[in-house]
N, C-alpha and C positions, 0 to 999 in steps of 0.2 A: 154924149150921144144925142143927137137931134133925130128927132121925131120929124117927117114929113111927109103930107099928105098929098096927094094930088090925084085930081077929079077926071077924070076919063069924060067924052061925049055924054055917056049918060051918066045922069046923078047917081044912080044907083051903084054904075061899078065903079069902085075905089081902088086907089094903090096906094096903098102905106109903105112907103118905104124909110128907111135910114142908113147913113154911114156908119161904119165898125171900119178901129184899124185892128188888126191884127199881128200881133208878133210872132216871129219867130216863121215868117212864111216871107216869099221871094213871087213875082208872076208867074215862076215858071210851076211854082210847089201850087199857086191859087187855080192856076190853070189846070191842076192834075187833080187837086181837094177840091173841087168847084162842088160837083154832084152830092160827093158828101157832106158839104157846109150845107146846100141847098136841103137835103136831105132832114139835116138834123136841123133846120128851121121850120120846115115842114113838120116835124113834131113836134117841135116847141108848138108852134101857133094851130098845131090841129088842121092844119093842112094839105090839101094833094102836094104832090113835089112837082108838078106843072105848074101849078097857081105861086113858084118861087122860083125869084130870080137874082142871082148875086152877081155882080161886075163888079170889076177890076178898075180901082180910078187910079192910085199911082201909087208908087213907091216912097216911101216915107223916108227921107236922109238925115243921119245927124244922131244917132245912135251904134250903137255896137252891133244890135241885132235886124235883122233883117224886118221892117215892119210895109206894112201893105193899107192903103186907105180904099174899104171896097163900100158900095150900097147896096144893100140889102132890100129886095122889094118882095110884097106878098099882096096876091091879089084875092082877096076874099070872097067869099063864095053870097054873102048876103049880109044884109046892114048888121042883124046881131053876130053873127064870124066877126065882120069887121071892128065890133068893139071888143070881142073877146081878143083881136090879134092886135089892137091898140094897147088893151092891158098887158100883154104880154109882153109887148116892145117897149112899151115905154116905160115899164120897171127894169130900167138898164144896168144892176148889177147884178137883177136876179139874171134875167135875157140874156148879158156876157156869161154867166156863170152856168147857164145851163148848155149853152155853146162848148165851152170851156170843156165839160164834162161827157157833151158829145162827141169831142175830138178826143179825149182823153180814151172812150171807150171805142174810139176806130182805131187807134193808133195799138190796142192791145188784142186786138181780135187778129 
């Protein structure tokens, strides 16, 4: 997972964003989970669910299962949000695994 940063007009507002693929999802399932991924990054990083935004980059070929290459952007509310939702993204198996966890508890409600 890569970590990237990029600076808006003003210095002050950031967007962090990064790539996630995800398995076991199609564009038509990303396009229906969108709200709910975005949702459950929004908690991850202590976020509004407006200040996140997940797009759809392509379809991954060359496996059995369905996989999806999306980025993941959060736009922070002020410089310390902003380090606090760096920590959190950029420990990419805790970040996948809390993901992981939040899909697991939409798919059971």
């Amino acid at each position: 997972m890569d970590l990237f940063f990029d600076f808006l007009e003003t210095p002050a507002v950031m967007i962090i964003s990064t790539n996630l693929t995800i398995s076991g999802m199609d564009e038509t399932s990303f396009a229906t989970d969108k709200s709910i991924l975005e949702n459950i990054i929004a908690d991850i990083t202590n976020s509004s669910a407006s200040s996140v935004e997940a797009t759809f980059i392509e379809t991954l070929k060359g496996s059995n299962e369905n996989r999806v290459l999306i980025n993941v952007a959060v736009k922070p509310r002020d410089t310390l949000h902003g380090t606090y939702v760096i920590l959190k993204m950029n420990t990419s198996i805790s970040f996948r695994e809390e993901i992981n966890l939040g899909l697991q508890d939409q798919s059971i409600e």
